[in-house]
C-alpha positions as CSV (number, residue, x, y, z in Angstrom):
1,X,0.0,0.0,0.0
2,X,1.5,3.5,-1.0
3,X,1.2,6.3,1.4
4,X,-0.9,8.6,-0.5
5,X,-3.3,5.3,-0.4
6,X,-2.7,5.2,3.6
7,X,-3.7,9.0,3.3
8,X,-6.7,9.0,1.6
9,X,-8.2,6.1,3.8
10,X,-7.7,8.4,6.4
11,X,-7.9,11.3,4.8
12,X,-12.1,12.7,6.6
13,X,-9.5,12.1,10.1
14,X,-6.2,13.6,9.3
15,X,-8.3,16.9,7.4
16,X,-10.2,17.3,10.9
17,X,-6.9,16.8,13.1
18,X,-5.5,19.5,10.9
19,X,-8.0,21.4,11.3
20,X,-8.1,20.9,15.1
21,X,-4.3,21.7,14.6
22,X,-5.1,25.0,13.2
23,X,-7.7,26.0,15.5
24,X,-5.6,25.4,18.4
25,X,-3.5,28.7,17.2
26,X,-6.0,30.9,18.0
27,X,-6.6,31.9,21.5
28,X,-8.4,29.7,23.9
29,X,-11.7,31.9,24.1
30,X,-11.7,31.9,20.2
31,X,-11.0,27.9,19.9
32,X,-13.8,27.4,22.5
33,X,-16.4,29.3,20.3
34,X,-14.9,27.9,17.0
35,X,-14.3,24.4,17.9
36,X,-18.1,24.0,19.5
37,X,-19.9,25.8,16.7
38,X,-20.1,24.1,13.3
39,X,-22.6,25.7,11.7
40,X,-21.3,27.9,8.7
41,X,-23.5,30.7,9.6
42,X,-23.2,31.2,13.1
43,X,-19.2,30.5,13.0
44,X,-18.2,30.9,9.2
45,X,-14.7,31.8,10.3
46,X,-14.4,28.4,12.1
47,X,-16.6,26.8,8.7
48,X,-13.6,28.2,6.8
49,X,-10.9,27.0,8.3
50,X,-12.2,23.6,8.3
51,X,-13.3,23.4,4.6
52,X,-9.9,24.7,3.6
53,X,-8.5,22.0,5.5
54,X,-10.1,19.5,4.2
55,X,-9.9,20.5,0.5
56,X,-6.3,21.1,0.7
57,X,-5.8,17.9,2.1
58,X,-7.2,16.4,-1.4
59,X,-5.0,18.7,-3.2
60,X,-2.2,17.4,-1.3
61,X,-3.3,13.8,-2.4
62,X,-3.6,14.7,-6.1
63,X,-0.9,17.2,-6.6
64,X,-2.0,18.0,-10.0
65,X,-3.8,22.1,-10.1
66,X,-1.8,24.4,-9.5
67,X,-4.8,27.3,-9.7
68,X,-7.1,24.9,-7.1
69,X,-4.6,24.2,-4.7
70,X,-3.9,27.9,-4.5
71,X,-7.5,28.9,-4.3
72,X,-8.1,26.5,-1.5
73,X,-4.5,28.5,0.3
74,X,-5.6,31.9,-0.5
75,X,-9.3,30.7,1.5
76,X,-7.1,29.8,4.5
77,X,-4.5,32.7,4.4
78,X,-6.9,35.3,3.7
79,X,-8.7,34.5,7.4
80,X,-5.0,34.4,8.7
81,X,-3.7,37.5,7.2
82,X,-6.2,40.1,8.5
83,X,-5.9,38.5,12.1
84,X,-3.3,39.6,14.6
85,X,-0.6,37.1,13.1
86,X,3.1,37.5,12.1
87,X,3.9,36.3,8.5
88,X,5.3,33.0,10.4
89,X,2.5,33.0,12.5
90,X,-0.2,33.3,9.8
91,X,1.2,30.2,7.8
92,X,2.2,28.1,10.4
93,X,-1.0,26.0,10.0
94,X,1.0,24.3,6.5
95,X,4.1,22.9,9.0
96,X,1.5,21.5,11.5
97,X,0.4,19.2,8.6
98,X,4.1,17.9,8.5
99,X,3.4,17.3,12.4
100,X,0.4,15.7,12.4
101,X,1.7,13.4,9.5
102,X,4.8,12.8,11.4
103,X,2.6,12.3,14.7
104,X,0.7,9.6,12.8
105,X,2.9,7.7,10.7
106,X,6.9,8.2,11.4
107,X,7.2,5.4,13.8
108,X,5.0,3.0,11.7
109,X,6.7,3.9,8.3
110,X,10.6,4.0,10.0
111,X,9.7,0.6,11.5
112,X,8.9,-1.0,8.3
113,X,11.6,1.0,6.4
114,X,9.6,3.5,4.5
115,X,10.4,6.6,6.1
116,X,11.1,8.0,2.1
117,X,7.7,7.6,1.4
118,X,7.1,10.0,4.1
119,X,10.1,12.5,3.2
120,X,8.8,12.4,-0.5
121,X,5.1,13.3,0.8
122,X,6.5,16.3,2.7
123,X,8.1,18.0,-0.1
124,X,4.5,18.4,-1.1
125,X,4.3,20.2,2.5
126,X,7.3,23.0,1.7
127,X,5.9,23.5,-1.6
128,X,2.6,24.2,0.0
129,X,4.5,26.3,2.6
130,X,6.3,28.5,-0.2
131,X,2.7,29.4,-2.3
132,X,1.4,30.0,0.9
133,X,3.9,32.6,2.0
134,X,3.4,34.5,-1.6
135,X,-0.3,34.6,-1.7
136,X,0.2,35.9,2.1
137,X,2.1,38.4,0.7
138,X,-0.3,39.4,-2.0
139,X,-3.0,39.5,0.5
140,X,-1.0,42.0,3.1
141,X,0.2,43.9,0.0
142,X,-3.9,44.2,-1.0
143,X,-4.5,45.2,2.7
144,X,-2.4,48.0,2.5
145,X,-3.5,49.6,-0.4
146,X,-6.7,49.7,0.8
147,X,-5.7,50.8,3.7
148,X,-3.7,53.7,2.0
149,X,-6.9,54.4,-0.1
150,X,-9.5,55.2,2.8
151,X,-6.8,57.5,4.7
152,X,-7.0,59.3,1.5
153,X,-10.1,59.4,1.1
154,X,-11.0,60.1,4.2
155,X,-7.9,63.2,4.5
156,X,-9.3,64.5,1.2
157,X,-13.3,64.0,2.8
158,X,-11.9,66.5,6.0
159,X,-10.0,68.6,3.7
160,X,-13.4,69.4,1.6
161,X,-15.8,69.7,5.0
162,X,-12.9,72.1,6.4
163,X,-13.4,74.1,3.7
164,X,-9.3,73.8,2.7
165,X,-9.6,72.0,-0.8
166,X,-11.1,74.0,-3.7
167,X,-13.7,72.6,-6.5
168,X,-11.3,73.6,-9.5
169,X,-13.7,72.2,-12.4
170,X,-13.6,73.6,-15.1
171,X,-16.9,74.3,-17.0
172,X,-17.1,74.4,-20.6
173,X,-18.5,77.7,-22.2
174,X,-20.8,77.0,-25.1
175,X,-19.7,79.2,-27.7
């Protein structure tokens, strides 16, 4: 039996461990709340995180789109990247995988000499970790522009109600 074969056997368990995994980042009050609630609506945060989870661990088991493993990453690491996260921080939740796959399997797959099946599987992981820390990038980089955006607008909003910005348009006279 190959490991990806072991993996998708398993694969309803490990996605929820993970998921558990990732939950367990955020602080206790918030894991309490997310962790009892599964209903999308009244915890769609906590929904998220658990769908993401659970479709990247497919992606991870086919390995073959680019553009959906991505879109299942940016799902995760948009949640992560408006939170009160480092970069680190924020996409930490891709090495906890590698632990919960070392948690389950090393001993079982080193005792029966195997432990390159396991190696092989996370170099799928630090892939996964190095899209990750570009679309967090992308994501902070769109944060910031928008934050840039409203100060301006709101600067140039003050500037107008103070009276300190002139209308300068320009009307056409019809000759």
């Amino acid at each position: 039996m190959t490991f990806e074969s072991q993996l998708a056997e398993r694969k309803a368990e490990l996605a929820e461990k993970w998921a558990d995994l990732v939950l367990k980042t955020y602080p206790k009050e918030t894991q309490k709340v997310w962790g009892r609630q599964k209903d999308r609506f009244q915890n769609p945060v906590g929904a998220a995180i658990i769908e993401a989870t659970r479709d990247l661990f497919d992606h991870m088991l086919d390995w073959k789109d680019a553009e959906s493993i991505a879109q299942s990453l940016d799902q995760l690491i948009r949640i992560r990247s408006v939170q009160d996260f480092s970069p680190s921080q924020a996409i930490n939740f891709v090495f906890l995988l590698k632990k919960l796959l070392r948690d389950e399997f090393f001993k079982e797959m080193k005792a029966e000499g195997r432990l390159e099946d396991l190696l092989r599987f996370e170099a799928k992981v630090d892939n996964l970790a190095m899209m990750s820390f570009d679309i967090y990038t992308k994501s902070r980089e769109q944060i910031y522009r928008l934050r840039v955006e409203e100060v301006k607008r709101s600067q140039s909003s003050l500037l107008r109600k103070a009276g300190m910005v002139a209308d300068v348009t320009v009307e056409k006279s019809a000759d």
